[in-house]
C-alpha positions in Angstrom: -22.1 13.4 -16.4 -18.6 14.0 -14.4 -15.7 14.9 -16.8 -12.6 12.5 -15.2 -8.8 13.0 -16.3 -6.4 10.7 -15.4 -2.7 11.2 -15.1 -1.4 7.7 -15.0 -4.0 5.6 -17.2 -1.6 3.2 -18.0 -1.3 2.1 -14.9 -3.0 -0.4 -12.6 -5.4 2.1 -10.9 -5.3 3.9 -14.0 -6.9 0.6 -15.9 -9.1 0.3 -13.0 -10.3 3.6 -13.0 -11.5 3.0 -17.0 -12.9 0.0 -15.8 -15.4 1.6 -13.4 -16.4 4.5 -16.2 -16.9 1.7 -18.7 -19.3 0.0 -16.7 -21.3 3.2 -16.5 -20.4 4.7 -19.3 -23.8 7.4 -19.2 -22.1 8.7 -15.8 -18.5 9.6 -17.0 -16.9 11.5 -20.0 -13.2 10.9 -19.9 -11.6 14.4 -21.2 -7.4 13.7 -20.7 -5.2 10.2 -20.6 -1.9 10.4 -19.7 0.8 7.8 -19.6 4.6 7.1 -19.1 6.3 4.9 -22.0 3.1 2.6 -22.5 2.1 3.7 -25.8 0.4 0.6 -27.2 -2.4 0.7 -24.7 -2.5 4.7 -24.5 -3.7 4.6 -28.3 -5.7 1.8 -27.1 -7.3 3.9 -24.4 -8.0 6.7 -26.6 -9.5 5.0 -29.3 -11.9 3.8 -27.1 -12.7 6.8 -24.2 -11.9 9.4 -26.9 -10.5 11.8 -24.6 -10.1 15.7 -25.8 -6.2 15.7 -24.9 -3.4 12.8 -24.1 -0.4 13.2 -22.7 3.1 10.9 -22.9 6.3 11.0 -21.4 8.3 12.4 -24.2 8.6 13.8 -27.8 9.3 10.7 -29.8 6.3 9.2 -27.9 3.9 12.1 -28.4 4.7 11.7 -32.4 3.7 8.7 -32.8 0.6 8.7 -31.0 -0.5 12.0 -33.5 0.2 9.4 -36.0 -2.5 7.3 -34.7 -4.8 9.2 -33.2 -7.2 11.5 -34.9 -5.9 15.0 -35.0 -9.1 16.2 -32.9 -6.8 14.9 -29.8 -4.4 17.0 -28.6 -1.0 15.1 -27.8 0.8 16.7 -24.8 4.3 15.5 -23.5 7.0 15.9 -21.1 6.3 17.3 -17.5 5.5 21.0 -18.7 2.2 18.5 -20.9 1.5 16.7 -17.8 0.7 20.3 -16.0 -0.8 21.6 -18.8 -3.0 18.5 -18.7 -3.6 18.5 -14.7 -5.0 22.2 -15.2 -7.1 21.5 -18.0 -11.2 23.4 -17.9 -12.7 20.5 -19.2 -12.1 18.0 -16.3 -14.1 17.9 -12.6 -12.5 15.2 -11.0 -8.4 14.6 -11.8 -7.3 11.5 -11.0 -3.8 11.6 -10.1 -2.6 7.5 -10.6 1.5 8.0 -11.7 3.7 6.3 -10.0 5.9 8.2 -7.5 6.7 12.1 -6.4 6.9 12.8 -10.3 3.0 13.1 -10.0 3.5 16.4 -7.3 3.6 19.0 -9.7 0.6 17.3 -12.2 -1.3 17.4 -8.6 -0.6 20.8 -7.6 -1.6 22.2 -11.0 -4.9 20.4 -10.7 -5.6 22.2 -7.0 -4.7 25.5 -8.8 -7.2 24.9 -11.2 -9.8 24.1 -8.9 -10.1 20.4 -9.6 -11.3 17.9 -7.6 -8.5 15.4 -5.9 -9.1 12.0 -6.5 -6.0 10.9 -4.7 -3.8 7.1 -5.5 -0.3 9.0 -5.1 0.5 8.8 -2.3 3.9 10.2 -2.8 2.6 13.5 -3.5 1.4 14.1 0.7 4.5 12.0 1.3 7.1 14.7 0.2 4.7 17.7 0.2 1.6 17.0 2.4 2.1 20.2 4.4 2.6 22.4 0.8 -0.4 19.9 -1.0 -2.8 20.0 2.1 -2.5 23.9 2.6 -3.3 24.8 -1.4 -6.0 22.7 -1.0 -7.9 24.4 2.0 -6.8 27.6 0.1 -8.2 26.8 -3.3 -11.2 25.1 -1.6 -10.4 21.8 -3.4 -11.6 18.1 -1.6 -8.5 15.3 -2.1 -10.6 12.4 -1.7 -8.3 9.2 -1.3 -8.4 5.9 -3.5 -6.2 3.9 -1.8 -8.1 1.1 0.6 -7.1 2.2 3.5 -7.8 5.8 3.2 -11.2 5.6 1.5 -11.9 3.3 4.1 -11.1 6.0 7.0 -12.7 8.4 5.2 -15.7 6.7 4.8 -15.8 5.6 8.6 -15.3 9.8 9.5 -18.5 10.6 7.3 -20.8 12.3 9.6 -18.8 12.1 13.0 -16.8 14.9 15.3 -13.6 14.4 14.4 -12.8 15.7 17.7 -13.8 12.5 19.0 -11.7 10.7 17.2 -8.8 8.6 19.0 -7.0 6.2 17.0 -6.8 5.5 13.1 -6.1 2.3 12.1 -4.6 1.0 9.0 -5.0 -2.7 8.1 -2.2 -4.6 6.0 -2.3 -7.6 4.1 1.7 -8.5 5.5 2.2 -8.4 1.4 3.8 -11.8 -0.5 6.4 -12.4 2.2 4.1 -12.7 5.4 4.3 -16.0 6.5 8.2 -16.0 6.3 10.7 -15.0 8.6 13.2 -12.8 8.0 15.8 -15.4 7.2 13.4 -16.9 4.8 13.9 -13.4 2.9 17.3 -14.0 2.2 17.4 -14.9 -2.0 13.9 -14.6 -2.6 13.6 -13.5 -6.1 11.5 -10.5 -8.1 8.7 -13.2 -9.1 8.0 -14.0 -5.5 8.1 -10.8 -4.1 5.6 -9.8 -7.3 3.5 -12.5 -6.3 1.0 -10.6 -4.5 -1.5 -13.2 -2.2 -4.6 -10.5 -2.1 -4.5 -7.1 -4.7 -4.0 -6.7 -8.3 -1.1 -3.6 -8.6 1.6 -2.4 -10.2 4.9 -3.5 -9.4 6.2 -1.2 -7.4 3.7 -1.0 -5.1 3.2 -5.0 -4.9 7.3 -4.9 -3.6 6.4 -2.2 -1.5 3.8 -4.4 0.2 6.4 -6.6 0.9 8.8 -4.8 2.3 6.3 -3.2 4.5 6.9 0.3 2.9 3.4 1.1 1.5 2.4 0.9 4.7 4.8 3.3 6.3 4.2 5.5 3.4 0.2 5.2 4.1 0.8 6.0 7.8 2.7 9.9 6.3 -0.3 10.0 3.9 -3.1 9.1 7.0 -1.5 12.3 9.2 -2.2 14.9 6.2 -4.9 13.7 5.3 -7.1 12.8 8.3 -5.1 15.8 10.6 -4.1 13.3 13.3 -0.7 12.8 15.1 1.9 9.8 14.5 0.5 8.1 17.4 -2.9 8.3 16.5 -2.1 5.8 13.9 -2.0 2.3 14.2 -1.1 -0.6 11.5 -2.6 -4.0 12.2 -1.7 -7.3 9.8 -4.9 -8.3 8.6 -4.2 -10.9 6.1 -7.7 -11.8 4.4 -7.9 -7.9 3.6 -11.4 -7.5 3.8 -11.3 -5.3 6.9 -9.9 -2.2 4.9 -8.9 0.0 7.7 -10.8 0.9 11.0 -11.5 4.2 13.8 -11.7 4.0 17.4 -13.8 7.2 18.7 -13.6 8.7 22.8 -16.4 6.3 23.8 -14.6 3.4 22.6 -17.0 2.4 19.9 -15.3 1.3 16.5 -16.2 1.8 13.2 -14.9 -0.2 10.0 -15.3 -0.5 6.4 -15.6 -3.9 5.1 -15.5 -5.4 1.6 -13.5 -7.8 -0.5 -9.9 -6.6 -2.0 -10.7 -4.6 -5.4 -9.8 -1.5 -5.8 -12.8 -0.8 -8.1 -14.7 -0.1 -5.0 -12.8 2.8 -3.6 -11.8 4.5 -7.1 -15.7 4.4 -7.8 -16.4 6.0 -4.7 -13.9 8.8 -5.2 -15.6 9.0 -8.1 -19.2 9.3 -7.5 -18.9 11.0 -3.8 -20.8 11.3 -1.9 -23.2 9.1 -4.2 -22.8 5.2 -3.9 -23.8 3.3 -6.9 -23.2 0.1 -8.2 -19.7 -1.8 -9.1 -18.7 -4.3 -11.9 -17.3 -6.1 -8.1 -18.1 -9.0 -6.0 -20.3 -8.9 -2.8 -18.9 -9.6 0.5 -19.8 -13.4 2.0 -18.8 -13.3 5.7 -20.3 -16.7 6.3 -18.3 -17.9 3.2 -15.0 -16.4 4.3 -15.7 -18.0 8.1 -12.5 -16.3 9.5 -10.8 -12.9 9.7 -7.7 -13.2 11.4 -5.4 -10.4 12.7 -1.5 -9.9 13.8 -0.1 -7.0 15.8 2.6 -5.2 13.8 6.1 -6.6 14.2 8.5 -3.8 13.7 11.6 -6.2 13.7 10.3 -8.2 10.7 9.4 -4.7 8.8 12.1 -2.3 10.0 11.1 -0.3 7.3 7.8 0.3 8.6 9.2 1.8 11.5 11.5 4.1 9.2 8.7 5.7 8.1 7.0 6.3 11.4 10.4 7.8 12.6 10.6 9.9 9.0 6.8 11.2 9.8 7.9 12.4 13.0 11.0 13.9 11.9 8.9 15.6 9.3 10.7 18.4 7.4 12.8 16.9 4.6 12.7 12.9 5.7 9.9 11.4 4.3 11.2 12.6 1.0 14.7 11.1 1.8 12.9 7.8 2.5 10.6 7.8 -0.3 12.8 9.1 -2.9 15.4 6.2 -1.4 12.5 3.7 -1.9 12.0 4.2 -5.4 15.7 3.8 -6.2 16.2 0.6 -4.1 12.8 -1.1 -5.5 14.2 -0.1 -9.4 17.6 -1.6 -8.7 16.1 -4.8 -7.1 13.6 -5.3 -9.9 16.5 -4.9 -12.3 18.1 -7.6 -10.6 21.5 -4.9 -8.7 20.7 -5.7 -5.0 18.9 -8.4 -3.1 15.4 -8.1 -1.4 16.8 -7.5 1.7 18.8 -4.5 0.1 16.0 -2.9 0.3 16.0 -2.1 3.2 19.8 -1.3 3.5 19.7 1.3 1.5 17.1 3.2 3.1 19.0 3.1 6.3 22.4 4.3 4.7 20.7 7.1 2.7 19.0 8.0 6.6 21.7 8.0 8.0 23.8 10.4 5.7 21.1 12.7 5.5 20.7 16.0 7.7 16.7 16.5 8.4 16.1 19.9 7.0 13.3 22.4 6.3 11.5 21.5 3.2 9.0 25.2 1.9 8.8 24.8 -1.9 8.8 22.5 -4.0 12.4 23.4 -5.2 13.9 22.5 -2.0 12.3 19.4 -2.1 13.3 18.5 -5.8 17.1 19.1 -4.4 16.1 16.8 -1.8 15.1 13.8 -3.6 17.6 14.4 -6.3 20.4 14.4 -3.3 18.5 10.7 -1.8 17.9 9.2 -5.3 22.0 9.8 -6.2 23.0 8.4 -2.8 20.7 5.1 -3.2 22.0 4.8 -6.6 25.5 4.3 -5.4 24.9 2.2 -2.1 
């Protein structure tokens, strides 16, 4: 039985992820929950996974749920819980779900404790991949990814030289807005944009989909975790998602992962790796489906795609300028401050104010993003 944590149970991947464990319940013994501001369903959670320890975002928050809870759980809050949490003996695998680069610390406690990685923030190898990447090799720790794409590439690498490797290639779905052009963007509102044609996620990442920036943030998250260069990476529009990313080898032979769009499929594998077993999912029909259809990548529809291939290769401190940028801009435009197309404006002002420096600890790069998220607050 594998003892799971996971920071960000509230969440979509989170809900996911205690999806998969209930449908197998003699596999899994879920030790820690934590969660932001969603107390209802944490108690909710706990009740039913009774978990050893819970964490939430605050003091308030972490009273209430002693209320609740039995006093057997131990209620953790704040960043300092979150650690605490991350590090815990009890857990094998540590699912790190939250929602931004506020999950770094949370994920870098868990290396240091020896846990096994089952990576959905991507943020964390966005702003820190070379710090994350390095304590991992150190602590001997596997980060195995839960996002599509990645799980797809590393399930296409199992077994095969990577030094044969030539090209990754990460599909995308084009996100809610891909059959309009960009002056069809102009006044689209927060329901559209959330109105995702393929996955079931959160709504951040759902407006990052549309904008193009998951993507570019995936493309950062493929070079740490897979060791390639920037231009071994490809992005293709592939809008039935069932192709869920692909590699080209030296000999020109191609390798994909295939199935239909549920994330159920790549948590439980992250889960249960390098064991495969049954999901509460859907098979894949081809001869249903009849057509997959692909686009090449049109960088003047999703300029801030190729922000994020120029932040990558800048490296240093821009990818967490952009990302920390991002997360300001999606807030102010699901709260209704700027316009879709904003977006994307204030990624390219905060850019282009910002000196690329060196980024070594994770204190240089909290006075990073602080600097980014102040500037995209005011643009």
């Amino acid at each position: 039985m594998k003892k799971i944590t996971i920071l960000g149970s509230t969440g979509s991947i989170g809900t996911q992820t205690l999806d998969v464990i209930a449908n197998d319940p003699e596999r899994y013994e879920v030790v820690g929950l934590s969660a932001g501001s969603n107390l209802p369903l944490l108690i909710k959670q706990a009740k039913q996974f009774r978990p050893s320890v819970v964490c939430l975002a605050n003091k308030e928050l972490a009273e209430q749920a002693k209320a609740e809870l039995s006093s057997s759980i131990q209620v953790l809050y704040g960043e300092e819980g979150l650690v605490e949490l991350a590090a815990k003996d009890e857990a094998d695998v540590v699912v790190t779900a939250i929602v931004g680069s506020r999950g770094l610390p949370a994920t870098l406690a868990a290396i240091d404790a020896g846990k096994t990685i089952a990576l959905a923030n991507k943020e964390t190898l966005v702003t820190a991949g070379h710090i994350v990447m390095e304590r991992a090799r150190q602590k001997g720790v596997s980060i195995i990814p839960v996002d599509s794409e990645h799980s797809a590439i590393f399930q296409c690498l199992n077994g095969e030289d990577l030094k044969a490797l030539q090209q990754l290639t990460l599909t995308a779905s084009g996100g809610s807005f891909r059959d309009r052009t960009r002056e069809q963007l102009a006044g689209v509102t927060v329901a559209e944009a959330l109105n995702h044609p393929n996955w079931s996620m959160g709504a951040k990442i759902t407006i990052d989909s549309a904008t193009m920036v998951n993507k570019g943030l995936e493309v950062i998250e493929a070079k740490w975790l897979f060791d390639v260069t920037y231009d071994q990476i490809n992005v293709l529009i592939h809008p039935e998602s069932i192709i869920h990313s692909f590699v080209e080898f030296s000999d020109n032979s191609v390798i994909a992962q295939l199935g239909l769009p549920d994330m159920r499929v790549p948590i439980q594998y992250a889960l249960t790796y390098p064991e495969r077993r049954p999901t509460p999912t859907g098979r894949l029909d081809l001869a249903a489906i009849g057509k997959l259809h692909f686009r090449e990548m049109d960088f003047a529809r999703y300029p801030c795609l190729k922000l994020a291939f120029d932040c990558g290769r800048a490296g240093q401190s821009a990818p967490t300028v952009f990302n920390a940028a991002n997360e300001v801009a999606v807030a102010r435009f699901l709260n209704g401050e700027i316009d879709f197309l904003g977006i994307e404006r204030v990624l390219e002002r905060v850019l282009e104010r910002h000196s690329v420096t060196a980024v070594n600890d994770l204190q240089a790069i909290a006075a990073i993003d602080a600097w980014a998220r102040k500037e995209a607050t005011v643009i």
